[in-house]
Structure formats: structure tokens, C-alpha cells
C-alpha positions in Angstrom: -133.7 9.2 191.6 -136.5 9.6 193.8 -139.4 12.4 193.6 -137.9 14.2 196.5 -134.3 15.2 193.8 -136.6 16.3 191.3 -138.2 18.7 194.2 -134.7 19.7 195.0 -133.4 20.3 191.5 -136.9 22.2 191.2 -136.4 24.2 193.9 -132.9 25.2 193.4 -133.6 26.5 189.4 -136.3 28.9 191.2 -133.8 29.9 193.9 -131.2 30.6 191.2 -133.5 31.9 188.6 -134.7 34.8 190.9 -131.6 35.8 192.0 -129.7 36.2 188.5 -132.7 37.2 186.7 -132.9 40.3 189.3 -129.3 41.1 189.2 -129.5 41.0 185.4 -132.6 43.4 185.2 -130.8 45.4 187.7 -127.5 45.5 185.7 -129.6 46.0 182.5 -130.8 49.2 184.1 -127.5 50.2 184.7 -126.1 49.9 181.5 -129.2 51.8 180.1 -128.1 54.7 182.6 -125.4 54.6 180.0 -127.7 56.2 176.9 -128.2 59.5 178.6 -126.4 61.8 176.2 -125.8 64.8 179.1 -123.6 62.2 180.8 -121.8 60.5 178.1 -121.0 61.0 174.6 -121.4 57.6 172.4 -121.8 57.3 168.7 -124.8 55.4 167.1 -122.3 52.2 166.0 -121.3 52.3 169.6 -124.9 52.2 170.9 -125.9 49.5 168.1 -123.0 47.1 168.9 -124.1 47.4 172.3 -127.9 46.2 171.9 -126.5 43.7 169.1 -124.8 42.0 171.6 -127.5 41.7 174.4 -129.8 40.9 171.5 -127.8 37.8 170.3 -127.2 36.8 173.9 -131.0 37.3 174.5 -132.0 35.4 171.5 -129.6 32.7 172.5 -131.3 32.5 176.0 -135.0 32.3 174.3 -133.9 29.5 172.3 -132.6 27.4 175.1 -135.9 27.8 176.9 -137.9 27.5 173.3 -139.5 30.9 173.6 -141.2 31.2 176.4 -141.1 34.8 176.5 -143.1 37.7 178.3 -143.6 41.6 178.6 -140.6 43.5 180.3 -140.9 43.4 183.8 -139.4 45.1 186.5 -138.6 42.8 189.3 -139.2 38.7 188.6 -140.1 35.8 190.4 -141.0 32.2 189.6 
């Protein structure tokens, strides 16, 4: 395969990348809407089960791209 598929599979991981990564920080922020206690009433197994799960998932996701991990952002791009 020439130079100019490696470009394109480049440039379609960035493309991708930045659009799920937002959507996941954006859907992250929505589930965290969920831990204000005047709105919703949730015990502390419910709430651990629930970060246990994005925690594995996460940990799962650092290890496919070997830990190349950063602070907490708001908004990302490549």
C-alpha cells in the first residue's frame, strides 16, 4: 500500500477520534448530572457499580493504546 493509504487511514482515526471522544466527554457529563442528590435519590452501591464499570471500560481503553494517558480535558482534539 502506498504512503498516500497510510495518510488516509491517518486521517480518518483523527476524524473519528474527535468526534467520539467529544460525544463521550459530553455523555460523561451527562451521566455525572446524574450524582446530584436534589434530583435523584441513588444509593452508594448504585453510584460505585456505576464508576466500576466506566473504570474497567476505561482501563480497558488505556491498555489498548498502552497508557498514553493525560489530565481531564474538556473538549479534545488530535
Amino acid at each position: 500500500m502506498s504512503g498516500n493509504g497510510t495518510r488516509d487511514k491517518s486521517e480518518k482515526f483523527v476524524e473519528l477520534a474527535n468526534k467520539r471522544v467529544n460525544k463521550t466527554l459530553r455523555e460523561l457529563r451527562l451521566l455525572g448530572n446524574l450524582a446530584n442528590k436534589r434530583n435523584y435519590e441513588y444509593s452508594d452501591d448504585q453510584a460505585k457499580k456505576i464508576i466500576k464499570a466506566l473504570q474497567g471500560q476505561l482501563d480497558s481503553l488505556r491498555a489498548s493504546f498502552l497508557d498514553s494517558s493525560g489530565p481531564g480535558q474538556d473538549s479534545f482534539r488530535l
